[in-house]
N, C-alpha and C positions, 0 to 999 in steps of 0.2 A: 322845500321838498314837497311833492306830491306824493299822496298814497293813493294807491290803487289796488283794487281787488278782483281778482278772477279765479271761481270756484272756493276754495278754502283757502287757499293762499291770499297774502297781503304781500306789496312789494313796496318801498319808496323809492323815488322814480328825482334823480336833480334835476333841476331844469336851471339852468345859467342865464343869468342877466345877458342884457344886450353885451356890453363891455365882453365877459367874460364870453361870449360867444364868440365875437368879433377876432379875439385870443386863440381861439381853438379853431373857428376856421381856416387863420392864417397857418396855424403850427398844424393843420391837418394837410394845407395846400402845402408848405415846406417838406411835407414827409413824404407825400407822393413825389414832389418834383425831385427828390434823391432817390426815389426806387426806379423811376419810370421819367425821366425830362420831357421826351418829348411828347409823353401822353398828358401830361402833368398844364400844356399850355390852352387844354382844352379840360380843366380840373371844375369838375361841381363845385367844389370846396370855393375856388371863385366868384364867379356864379353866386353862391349861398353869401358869401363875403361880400360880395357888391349890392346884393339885395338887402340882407341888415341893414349895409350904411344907409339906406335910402331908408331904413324905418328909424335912425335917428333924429329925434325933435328937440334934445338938450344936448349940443357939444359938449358944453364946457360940462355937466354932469359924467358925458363918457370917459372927458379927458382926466377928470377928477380921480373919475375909478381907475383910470387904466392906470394911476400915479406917474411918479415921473419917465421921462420918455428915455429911453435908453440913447447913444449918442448916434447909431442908426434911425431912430424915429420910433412911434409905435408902428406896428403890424408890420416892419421892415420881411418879415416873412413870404409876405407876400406883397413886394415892391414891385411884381409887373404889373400891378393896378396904378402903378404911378404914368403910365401909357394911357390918358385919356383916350386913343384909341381900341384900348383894350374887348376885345369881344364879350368877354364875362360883362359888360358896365350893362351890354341889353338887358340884363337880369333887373336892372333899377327900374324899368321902364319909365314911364313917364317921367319919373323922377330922376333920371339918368344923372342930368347937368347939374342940381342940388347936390346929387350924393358925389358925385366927382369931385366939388367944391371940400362939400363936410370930409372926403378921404385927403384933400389935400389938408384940412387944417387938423385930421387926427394923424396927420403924416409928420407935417409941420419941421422937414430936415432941410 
């Protein structure tokens, strides 16, 4: 937790591990794609999800945290990144091809 302060007030502020990011992006991309599908295929929350993976540098650390994987896989939430032509994957930039790889092995179904 971070604290921060503005004027008299103090606030704590969580900020989420990578893992637990990775968790919430996907179940953020899940909740839009049920309000909204077709706007849902062009979701930030992707995007945002593809870029983490590309700031992972310990798999097996992620895969640690995320515990065991459910019999869908982890982040099955958001399985249209299993489409390595996925548009959200430009968000990796450079690192596109790494982080394709790393989402297949925190997929790993």
């Amino acid at each position: 937790m971070v604290r921060t302060a503005h004027a008299d007030r103090v606030v704590g502020v969580v900020l989420p591990d990578l893992p637990r990011s990775l968790k919430i992006k996907a179940a953020a991309y899940a909740a839009e794609h049920r309000l909204a599908p077709a706007r849902a295929a062009q979701s930030r929350h992707l995007n945002d999800l593809a870029f983490l993976v590309s700031l992972i540098e310990d798999v097996e650390q992620v895969l640690t945290a995320l515990g065991d994987p459910p019999k869908e896989g982890h982040l099955a939430l958001a399985d249209v990144l299993d489409k390595p032509g996925h548009v959200a994957w430009a968000a990796a930039g450079s690192a596109r091809e790494d982080a394709q790889l790393l989402w297949e092995v925190l997929r790993a179904v």
